[in-house]
N, C-alpha and C positions, 0 to 999 in steps of 0.2 A: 610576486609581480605586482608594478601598483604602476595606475598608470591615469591620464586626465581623462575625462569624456565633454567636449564643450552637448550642451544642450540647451537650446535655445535659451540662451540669456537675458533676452528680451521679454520670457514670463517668466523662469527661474529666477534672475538675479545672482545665479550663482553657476560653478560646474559642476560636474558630478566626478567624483573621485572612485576607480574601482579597483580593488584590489582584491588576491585572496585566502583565503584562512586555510589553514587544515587542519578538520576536527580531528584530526588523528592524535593531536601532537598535545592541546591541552587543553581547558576549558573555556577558549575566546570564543568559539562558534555556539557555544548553547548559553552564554551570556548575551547573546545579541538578540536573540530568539523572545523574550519576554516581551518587549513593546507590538510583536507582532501580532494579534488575536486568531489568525490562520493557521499558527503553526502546527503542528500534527509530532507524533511522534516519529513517523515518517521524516522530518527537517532536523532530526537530532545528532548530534555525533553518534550515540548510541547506535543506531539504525547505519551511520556512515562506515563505525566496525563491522558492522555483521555482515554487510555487503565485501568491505575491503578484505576481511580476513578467511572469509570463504571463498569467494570467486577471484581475488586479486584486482579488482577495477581501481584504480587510480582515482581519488578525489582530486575534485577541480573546485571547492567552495567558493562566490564570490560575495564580496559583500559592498554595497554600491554607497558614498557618504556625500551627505552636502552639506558643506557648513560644518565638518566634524562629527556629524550625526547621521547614524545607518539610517538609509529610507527604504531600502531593496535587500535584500537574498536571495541568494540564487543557488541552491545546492545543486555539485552536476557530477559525474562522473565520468572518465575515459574508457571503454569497453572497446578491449582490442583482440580482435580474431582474426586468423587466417580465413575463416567461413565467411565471417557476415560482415568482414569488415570495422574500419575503426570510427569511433560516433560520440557523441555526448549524450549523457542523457539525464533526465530529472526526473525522476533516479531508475538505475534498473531495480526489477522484481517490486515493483512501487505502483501500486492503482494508481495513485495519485500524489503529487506532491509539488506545489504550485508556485512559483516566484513567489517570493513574499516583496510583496510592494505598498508602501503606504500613499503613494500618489499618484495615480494615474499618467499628467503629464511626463513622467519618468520612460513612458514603454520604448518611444521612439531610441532614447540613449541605450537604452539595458540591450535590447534588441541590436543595432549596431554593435556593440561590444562583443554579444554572443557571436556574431556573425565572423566576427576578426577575430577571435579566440579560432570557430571552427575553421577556418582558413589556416591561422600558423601553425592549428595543431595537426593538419590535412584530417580532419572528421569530416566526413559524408556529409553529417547535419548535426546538430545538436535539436533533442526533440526536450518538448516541455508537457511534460505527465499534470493537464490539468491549468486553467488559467481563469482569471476573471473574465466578465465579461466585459467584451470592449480591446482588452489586453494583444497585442499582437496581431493587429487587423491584416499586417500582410505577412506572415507566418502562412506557411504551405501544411491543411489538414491530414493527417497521418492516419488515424484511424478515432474514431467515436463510441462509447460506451454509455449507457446509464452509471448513474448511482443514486442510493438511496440513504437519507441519513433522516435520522429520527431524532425528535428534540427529548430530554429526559428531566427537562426544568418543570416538572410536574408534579404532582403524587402518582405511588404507583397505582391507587384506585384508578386515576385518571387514564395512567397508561394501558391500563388492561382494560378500562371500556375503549379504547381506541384502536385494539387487537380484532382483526376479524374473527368474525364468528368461528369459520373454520379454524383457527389458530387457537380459539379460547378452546374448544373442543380438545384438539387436540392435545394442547398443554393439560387438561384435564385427566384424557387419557395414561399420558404417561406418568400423569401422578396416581393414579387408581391402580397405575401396573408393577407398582411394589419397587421400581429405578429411582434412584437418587441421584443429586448433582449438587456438585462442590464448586466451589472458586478456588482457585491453588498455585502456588508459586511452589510445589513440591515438581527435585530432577526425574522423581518415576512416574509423573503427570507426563511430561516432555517424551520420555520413551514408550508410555501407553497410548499419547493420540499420533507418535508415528510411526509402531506398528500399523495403525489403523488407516493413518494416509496414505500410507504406500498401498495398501490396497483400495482404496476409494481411489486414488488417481488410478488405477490399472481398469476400473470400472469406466472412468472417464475417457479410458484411450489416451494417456497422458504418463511418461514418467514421472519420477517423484523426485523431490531436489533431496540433495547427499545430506546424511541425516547431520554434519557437521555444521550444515547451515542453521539445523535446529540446535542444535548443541551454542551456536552463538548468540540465537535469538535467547536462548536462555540464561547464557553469560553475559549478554548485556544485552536485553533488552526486560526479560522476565524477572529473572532474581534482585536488579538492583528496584523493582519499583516500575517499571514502565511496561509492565505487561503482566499478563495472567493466562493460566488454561480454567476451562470447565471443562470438568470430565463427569459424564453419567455414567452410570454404572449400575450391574443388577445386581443379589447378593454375593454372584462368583467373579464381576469380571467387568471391566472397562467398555460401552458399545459404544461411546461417542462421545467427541471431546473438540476444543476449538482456541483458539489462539487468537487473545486480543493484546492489543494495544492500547497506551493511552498517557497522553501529555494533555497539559493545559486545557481540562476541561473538555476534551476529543478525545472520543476511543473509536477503535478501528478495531470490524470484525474480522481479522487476516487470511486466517486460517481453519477451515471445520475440518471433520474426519468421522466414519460411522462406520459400523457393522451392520451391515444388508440384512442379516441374520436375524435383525430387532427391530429392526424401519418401521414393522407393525405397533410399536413400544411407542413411537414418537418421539427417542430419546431427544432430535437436532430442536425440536419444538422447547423441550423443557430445557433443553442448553444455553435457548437462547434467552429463553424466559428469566435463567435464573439470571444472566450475566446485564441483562437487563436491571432487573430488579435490584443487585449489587450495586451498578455506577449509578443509576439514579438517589440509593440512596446514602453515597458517601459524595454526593455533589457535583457529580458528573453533568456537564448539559447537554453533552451531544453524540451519538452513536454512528462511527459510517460505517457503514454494511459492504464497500467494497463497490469494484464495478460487474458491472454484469453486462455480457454480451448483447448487440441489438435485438439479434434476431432468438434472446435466450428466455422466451416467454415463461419456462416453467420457475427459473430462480427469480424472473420479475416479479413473477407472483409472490413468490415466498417471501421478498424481502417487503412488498405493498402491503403484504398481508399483518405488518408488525406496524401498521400504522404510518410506514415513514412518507415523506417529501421526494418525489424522480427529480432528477435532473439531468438533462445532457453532461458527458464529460468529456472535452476533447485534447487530445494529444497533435502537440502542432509542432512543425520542423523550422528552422532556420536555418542557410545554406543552401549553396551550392547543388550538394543532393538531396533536399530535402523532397523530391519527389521520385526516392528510390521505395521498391515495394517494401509494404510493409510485413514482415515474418509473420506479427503475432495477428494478422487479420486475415491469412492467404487461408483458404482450404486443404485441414491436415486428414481430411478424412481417414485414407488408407494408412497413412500411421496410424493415426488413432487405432482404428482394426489391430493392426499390428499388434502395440501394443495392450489392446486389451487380453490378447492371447500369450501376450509371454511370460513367464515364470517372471515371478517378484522377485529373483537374484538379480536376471538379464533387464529387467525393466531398473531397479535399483542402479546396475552399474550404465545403463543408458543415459537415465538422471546426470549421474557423475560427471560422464563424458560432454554431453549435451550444453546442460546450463550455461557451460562460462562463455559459451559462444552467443548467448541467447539474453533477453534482458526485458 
């Protein structure tokens, strides 16, 4: 699809031209990616497999030119259910992942576009995971989260006086309590931290996504280079392990996982500590920690307590529907209940069924 967009020409001078990619197919969509300083590994093709080939979601990549030259991306996805409906989104299973735009006057075109896109394609809305600010002033607010990201352009002396006290303590601890922790791109890393999440989400009141979703994260996002596990471990056995990301200078803490059994150990303290210490010092600048619920005082703390930067994050809609409720903010309470009491087969194949309707 390629098609004009006029945009006020009277400060442009030029139009904008949008057409779009699919990273599916070869290497144009992660070629474009480099002039952009935002990108995440989140905006990769890499990240585009892992979603398409587990859940089925249809990539919709756009990339906006003027003058011959990208100024905008826009990675988005079709998410289609009989439950919840069909939608756009930036991206599903994604804290965040923001239009990449090098100039602000652009939002009113990009915007318009999306808007025509969710019309022909009949989506509810297309929602955007994450935006600057300024970006999208009349976009319809979907739901809001914190996040917290830590700079690593430092020494690690520097970074660990910048740990709270409570955090230095504890990373102490669990170095005193005889547990080790690895950096690893090894596939029995992958099958030991999810053992482990399938039962930390059954703690949460939450199923667990199908372990094929991790099987791809590891096929393409871990093995070739763009991601890693930390796994601690005592002299018998795996308690806690976590799943990062990282592109261009960004790493993303995605996924943790632990044994309740050792929480006293402080294994998640020294997980983070080591994985810490690793990208700061092969050149990493920046850590995000992921979003965390408003009203989720206790992971706020844990994430402030590494030193980082809050900030608002919001997810904003475009369209027609874009003031339909939102799933992932509604009160799951009684599921939750639910699922903290059911056998980790039935919670497992709930995940299964669940996810592809969800995003």
């Amino acid at each position: 699809m390629t098609s004009v967009i006029e945009h006020n020409p009277a400060k442009t001078g030029s139009d904008l031209h949008a057409a779009t990619v699919d990273p599916l197919e070869n290497g144009e969509w992660d070629s474009l990616l480099p002039p952009f300083p935002d990108a995440t590994a989140f905006h990769t093709s890499a990240w585009a497999r892992v979603l398409a080939r587990t859940y089925g979601h249809k990539p919709l990549y756009l990339r906006f030119d003027r003058a011959g030259q990208p100024v905008a991306l826009v990675p988005l996805m079709e998410v289609r259910s009989a439950v919840t409906g069909r939608r756009g989104v930036c991206l599903p299973f994604t804290d965040s992942c923001a239009p990449l735009i090098d100039d602000l006057r652009f939002e009113g075109a990009i915007a318009a576009k999306l808007i025509e896109i969710t019309a022909d394609r009949r989506w509810k809305y297309a929602e955007l995971r994450g935006s600057a600010s300024g970006l999208f002033p009349h976009a319809t607010a979907a739901a809001s989260y914190y996040v917290h990201k830590l700079s690593l352009t430092t020494t690690t002396s520097a970074l660990w006086e910048g740990l709270a006290s409570s955090v230095r303590r504890a990373i102490r601890k669990a170095g005193q309590s005889k547990i080790s922790a690895e950096v690893t791109r090894s596939p029995d890393a992958v099958a030991d931290f999810y053992r482990m999440h399938v039962r930390t989400r059954r703690r949460h009141g939450v199923p667990p996504q199908p372990f094929r979703f991790f099987e791809n994260i590891y096929g393409e996002m871990i093995r070739p280079g763009l991601g890693f596990i930390v796994l601690v471990k005592t002299e018998l056995r795996p308690i806690a392990a976590a799943v990062f990301f990282e592109f261009g200078g960004t790493a993303i803490y995605k996924f943790g996982a632990s044994d309740v059994a050792f929480q006293e150990l402080r294994p998640s303290n020294l997980m983070v500590w080591e994985a810490i210490r690793a990208l700061a010092e092969r050149g990493c600048a920046l850590l995000h920690f992921g979003r965390t619920d408003l009203a989720d005082e206790g992971l706020r703390r844990f994430k402030l307590g590494w030193g980082a930067t809050e900030q608002r994050l919001d997810y904003l809609r475009l369209g027609r529907g874009a003031a339909s409720p939102n799933f992932q903010n509604q009160n799951h309470s009684i599921a939750n209940a639910v699922f903290r009491r059911m056998p980790l087969s039935l919670n497992k194949l709930a995940g299964a069924i669940i996810y592809p309707h969800c995003d």
